[in-house]
N, C-alpha and C positions, 0 to 999 in steps of 0.2 A: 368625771362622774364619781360622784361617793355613797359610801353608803346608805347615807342618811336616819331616818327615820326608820331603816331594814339592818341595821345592826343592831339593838339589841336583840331582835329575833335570831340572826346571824350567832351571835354569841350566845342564847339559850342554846341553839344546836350543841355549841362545843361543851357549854356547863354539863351539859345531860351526861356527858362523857366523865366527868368530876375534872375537868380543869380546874385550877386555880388561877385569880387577876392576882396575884402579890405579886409577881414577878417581872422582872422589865426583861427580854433578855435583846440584845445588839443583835442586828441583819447578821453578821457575819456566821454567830452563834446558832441563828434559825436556818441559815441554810444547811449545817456543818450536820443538825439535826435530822432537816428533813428531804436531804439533797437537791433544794430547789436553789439554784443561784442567785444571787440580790437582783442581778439583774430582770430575770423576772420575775422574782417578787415585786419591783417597782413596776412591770408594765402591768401585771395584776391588780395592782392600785388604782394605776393611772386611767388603764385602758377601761379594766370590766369594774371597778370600785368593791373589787375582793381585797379582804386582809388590809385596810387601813391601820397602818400603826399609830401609838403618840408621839411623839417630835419633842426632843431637847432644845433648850433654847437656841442652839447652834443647830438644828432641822435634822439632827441624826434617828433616825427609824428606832423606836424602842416596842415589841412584841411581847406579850402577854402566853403565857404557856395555852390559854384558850385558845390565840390565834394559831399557834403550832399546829394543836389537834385541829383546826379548821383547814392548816394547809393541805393537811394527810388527807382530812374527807375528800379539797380537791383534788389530789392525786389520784384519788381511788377514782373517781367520775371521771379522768382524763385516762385512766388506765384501762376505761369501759368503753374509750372511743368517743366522748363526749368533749364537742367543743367548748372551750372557753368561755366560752360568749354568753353558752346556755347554763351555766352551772351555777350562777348564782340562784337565779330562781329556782335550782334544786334544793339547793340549800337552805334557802326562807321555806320552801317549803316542807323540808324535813324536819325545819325547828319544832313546827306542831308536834310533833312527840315528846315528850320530856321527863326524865325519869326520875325518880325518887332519887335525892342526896343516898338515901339508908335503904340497903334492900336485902330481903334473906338471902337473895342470890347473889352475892356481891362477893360470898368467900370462895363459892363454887367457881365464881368466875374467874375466880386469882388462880386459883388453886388450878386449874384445867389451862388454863395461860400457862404457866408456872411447867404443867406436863408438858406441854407442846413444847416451849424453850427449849426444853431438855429431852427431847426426843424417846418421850417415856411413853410406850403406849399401854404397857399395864396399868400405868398408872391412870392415864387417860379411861383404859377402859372403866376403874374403879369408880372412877367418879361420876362415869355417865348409867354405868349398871347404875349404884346406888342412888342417883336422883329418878331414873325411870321404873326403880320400883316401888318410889311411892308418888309421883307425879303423871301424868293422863301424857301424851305423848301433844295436846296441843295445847296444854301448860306448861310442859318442858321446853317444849319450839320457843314458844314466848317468850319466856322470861331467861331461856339457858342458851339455847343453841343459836337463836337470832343475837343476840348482843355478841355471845362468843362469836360470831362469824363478824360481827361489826367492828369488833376490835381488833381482831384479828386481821381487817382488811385495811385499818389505820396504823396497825403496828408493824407492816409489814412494806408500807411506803418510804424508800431511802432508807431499807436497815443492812448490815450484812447479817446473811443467814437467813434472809427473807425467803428467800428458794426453796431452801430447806425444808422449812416450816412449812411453808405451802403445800410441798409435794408430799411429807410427812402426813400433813395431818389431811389433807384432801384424800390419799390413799388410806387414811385409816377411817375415816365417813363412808367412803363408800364400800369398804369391807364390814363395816359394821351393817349400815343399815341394809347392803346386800345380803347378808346372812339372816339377817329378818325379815327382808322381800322372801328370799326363797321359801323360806316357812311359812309362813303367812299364806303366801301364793299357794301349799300344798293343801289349805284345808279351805281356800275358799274359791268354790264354784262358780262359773257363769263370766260373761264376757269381760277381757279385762280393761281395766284403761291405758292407754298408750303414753309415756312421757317422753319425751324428744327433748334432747340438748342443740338448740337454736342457736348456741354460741358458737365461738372458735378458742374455747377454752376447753380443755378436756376438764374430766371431775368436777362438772357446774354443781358446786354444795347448794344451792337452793332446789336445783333439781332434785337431789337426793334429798333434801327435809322432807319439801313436795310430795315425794314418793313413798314417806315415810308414814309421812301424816294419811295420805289417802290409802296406805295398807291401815294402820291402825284402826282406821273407820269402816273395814270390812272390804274394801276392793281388792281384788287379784290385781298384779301392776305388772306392766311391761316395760321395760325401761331401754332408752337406746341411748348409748353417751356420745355420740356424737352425731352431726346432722347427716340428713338425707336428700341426694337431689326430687326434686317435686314428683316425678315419675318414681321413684323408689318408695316414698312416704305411700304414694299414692298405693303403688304395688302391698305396701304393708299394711295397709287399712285395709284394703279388699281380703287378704289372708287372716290377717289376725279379727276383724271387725270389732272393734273396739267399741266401749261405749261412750267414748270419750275421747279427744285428745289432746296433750298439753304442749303446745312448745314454746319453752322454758329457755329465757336468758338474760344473762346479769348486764350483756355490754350491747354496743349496737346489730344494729339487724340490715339486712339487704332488704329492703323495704319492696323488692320490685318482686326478687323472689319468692318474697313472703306472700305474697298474694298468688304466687302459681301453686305452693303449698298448700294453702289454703283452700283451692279451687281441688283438689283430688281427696279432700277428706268429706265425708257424708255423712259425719254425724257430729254433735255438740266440739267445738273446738276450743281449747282458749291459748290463749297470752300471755304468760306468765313473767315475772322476773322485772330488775332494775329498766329493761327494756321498754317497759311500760310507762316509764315516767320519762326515760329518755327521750321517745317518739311521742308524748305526751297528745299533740292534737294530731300530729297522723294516724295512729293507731286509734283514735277517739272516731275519727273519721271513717275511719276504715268498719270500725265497728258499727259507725251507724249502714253503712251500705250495706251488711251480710249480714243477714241474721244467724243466730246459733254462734258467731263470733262472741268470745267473753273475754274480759281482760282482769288481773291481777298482777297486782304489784310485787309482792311478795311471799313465800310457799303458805302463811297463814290466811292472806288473801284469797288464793287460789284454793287453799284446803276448805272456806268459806264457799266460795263462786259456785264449784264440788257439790258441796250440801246444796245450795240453792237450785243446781240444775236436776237436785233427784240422783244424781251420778254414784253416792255412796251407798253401801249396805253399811246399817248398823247407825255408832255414835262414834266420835272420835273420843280413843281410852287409850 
């Protein structure tokens, strides 16, 4: 099986990242990068037609720094609990976005990379104060904190100090924009909405954008960072009566439980997260049978869905 005719869309994916094709580098050198071993690099070839490289006249594998960042995306979607088999189609279909070669936000973006390396969070804090006061918080998501969390999930595939950075900078997202839930929450009245982390990841960052983006837009939030068995959610809806609920997740889901969840909430629900795209026709399915079920991809999706169900007070600013 090869690519075909779905690699260069394959490869806009990795351009959008600013790959560059000048470079050839040897199997040996791509793994040493991105700690995947040749060997299966070649069953990725052979088996699912990911990462074809071009061949020396002697058939030796030569890799293009684009393919590099392709392998990391796959890492990230295997890291999600995401079979093999399924992640090409994730990948043609995340080519459809594709970003500007030149962007204003291209220095913010080094520069905030650059803090995280270095485990700077004043600095961190400076640059995300200074782009949120003069940017609407679902123009920031867009263009700052979505790519930064993308890159951050491909730089962080086979690196040492990966850990690090992780538990760094996901402890300092959710100190931040906790500190602005809490405020937020004090001035604004009336039932709130409930967001649930549906993962087995603690600190889910799309939850907390999520959460961030729907305080900005006038809702009181509740936020729980980790999940609830079905009787406990259930129990929390009934006390808190939300007007809403989100549950929010980057990697796979228990699909079986998810429907007993599902069944103890009584008002607007959705589905938030890379989960969406994961369970692609299950959850497509799922939604046609329930009504008041909503599904989003990602926290500007769902900050979206939000607006469409009425769920927001106000504009998002």
């Amino acid at each position: 099986m090869s690519q075909g005719h779905d690699a260069p869309a394959i490869r806009r994916s990795a351009q959008r990242h600013g790959a560059h094709t000048d470079s050839q580098l040897p199997i040996r050198e791509v793994a040493r990068r991105t700690g995947v071993n040749p060997v299966t690099l070649r069953a990725w070839e052979r088996r699912y037609g990911l990462v074809a490289p071009q061949r020396t006249a002697k058939g030796h594998r030569l890799y293009s720094e684009e393919q590099v960042a392709q392998i990391r995306n796959i890492l990230t979607w295997l890291g999600r609990g995401v079979a093999v088999s399924k992640i090409r189609d994730l990948l043609l279909n995340d080519s459809a976005r594709v970003a500007d070669s030149v962007s204003p936000w291209d220095a913010l973006l080094q520069q905030s990379l650059a803090a995280i390396g270095q485990i700077d969070e004043r600095r961190l804090d400076e640059l995300f104060n200074g782009a949120l006061a003069i940017y609407p918080a679902g123009t920031l998501c867009e263009h700052f904190m979505q790519p930064l969390l993308d890159e951050l999930e491909r730089r962080w595939q086979g690196q040492f100090g990966n850990q690090l950075e992780r538990v760094f900078f996901h402890s300092w997202l959710r100190s931040k924009f906790g500190t602005r839930l809490y405020h937020h929450n004090r001035q604004q009245p009336g039932a709130p909405l409930l967001l649930v982390n549906q993962s087995d990841q603690a600190l889910e960052p799309g939850l907390w954008l999520s959460a961030w983006l729907a305080s900005s837009s006038g809702c009181p939030i509740v936020v729980f960072d980790w999940p609830l068995p079905p009787g406990e959610l259930a129990l929390a809806v009934e006390r808190l009566r939300p007007r809403g609920v989100l549950l929010y997740s980057s990697r796979t889901l228990n699909l079986a439980q998810l429907q007993r969840l599902l069944a103890g909430i009584d008002c607007p629900r959705l589905i938030g997260g890379a989960a969406v795209c994961i369970h692609g026709q299950e959850l497509a399915e799922l939604a046609d049978n329930n009504p008041g079920l909503h599904l989003a991809r990602d926290p500007l999706s769902t900050l979206h869905a939000l607006q469409e169900l009425r769920l927001l007070q106000g504009s998002a600013g």
